[in-house]
N, C-alpha and C positions, 0 to 999 in steps of 0.2 A: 270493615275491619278484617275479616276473613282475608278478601283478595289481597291485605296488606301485608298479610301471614305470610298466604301462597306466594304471595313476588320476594319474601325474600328467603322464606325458604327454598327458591328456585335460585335465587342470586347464590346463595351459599353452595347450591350444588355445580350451579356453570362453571362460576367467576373461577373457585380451584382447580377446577379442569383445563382451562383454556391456559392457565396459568404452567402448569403441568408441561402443557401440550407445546408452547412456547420455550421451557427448558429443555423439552425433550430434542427440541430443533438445536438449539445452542450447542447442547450436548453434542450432537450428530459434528457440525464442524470439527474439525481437525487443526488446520490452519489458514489465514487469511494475509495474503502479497498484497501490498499495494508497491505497485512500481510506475517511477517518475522517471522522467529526462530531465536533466539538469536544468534550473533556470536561464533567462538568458545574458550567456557570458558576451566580454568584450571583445569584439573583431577590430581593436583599433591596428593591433599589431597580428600582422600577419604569422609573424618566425613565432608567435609564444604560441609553445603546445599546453600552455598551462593559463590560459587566462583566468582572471580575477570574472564575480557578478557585475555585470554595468547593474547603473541603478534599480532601472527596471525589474532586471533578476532579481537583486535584492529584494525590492517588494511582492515579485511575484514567488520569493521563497516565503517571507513570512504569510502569502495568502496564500500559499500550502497549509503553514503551519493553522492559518484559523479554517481553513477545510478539516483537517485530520481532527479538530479539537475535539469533537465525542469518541473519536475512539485512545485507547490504553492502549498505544503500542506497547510493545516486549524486546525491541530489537529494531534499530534502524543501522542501514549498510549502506556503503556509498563505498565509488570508486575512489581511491589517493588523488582525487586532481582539485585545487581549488574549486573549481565551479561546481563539481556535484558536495564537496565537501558542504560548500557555502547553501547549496539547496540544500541539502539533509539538517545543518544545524536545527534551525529554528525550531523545529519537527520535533529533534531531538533533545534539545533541553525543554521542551515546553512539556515533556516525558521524564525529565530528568536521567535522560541515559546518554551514552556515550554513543559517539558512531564508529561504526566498526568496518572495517574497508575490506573489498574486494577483488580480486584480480580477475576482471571476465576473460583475460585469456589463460588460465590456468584454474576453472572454476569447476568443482564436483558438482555435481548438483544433488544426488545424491545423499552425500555426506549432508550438505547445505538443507535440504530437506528434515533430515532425521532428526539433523542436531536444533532446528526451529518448529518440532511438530509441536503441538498445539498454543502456537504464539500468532500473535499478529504482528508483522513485520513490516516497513518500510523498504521497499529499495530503490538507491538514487540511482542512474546509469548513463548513459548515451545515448546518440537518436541510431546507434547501430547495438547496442548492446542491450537495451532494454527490451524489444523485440524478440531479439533472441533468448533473452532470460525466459519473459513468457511463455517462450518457445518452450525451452527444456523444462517447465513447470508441467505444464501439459501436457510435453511429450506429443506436439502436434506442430506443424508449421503453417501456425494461423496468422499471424500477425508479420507485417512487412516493415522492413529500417522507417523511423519516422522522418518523415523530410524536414529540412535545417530547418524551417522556419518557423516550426510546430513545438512550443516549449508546455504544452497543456495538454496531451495526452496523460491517461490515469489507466492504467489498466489495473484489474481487481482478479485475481486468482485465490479461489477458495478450494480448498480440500475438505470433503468432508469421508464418513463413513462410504457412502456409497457413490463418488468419486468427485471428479475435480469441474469446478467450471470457472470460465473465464470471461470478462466484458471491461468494454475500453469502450471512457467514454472521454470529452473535453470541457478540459476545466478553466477558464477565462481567469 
């Protein structure tokens, strides 16, 4: 009976500690990018600088959207072009938020930053501009244009208190 004492009078001192210790982590983030390259769009026509998702993309947006499903984004952003538009939906009403568009050639990042610090964010992009998003996340030139036929790179840029880190992995 004793030892039954002791173990839980020991649960009661751990369990709120670790519990603690785990908020305090939380706490420490700042903000968290998740950035994508658009599904994959139609090459039936060559002249459309705007294709629509062939199907595939289609399904490979909504198996985004059941990827993201544990996390609450705050904010998902995509370029004005159907195809990123059509990746980001899914994402973004399964969030119930709107998507909000970008100009990666006229893009602060700065501004971008400040105005999503402590959110988690979605961003849709290109297989040349998402690369370089992560780029100026980090402020480092880690990551290279993704080649055309790569629609599953994920890359993850976290900010926290004591600074930023990044990992890109592929998601089938």
């Amino acid at each position: 009976m004793k030892k039954i004492i002791f173990i839980l009078l020991l649960s009661l001192i751990v369990f709120p500690s670790c519990k603690e210790t785990i908020q305090k982590q939380d706490e420490n983030v700042i903000a968290t990018y998740y950035l994508i390259r658009h599904a994959e769009k139609d090459r039936g026509d060559k002249n459309n600088r705007d294709p629509h998702l062939t199907s595939f993309g289609r399904q490979r947006a909504e198996n985004w959207k059941k990827h993201f499903k544990g996390i609450d984004f705050d904010a998902v952003y995509s370029t004005n072009y159907n195809r990123t538009k059509e990746t980001a939906t899914p994402t973004a009403n399964a969030n119930d938020l709107v998507v909000h568009f970008y100009d990666p050639s006229d893009f602060k990042i700065e501004e971008f930053i400040e105005k999503t610090k402590g959110q988690t964010v979605l961003i849709v992009g290109h297989s040349n501009t998402t690369p370089k998003f992560v780029n100026s996340l980090i402020n480092e030139d880690k990551y290279k244009d993704i080649e055309d036929h790569n629609n599953a790179n994920l890359y993850i840029v976290t900010f926290t208190k004591v600074g930023k880190t990044s990992e890109l992995s592929v998601v089938n």
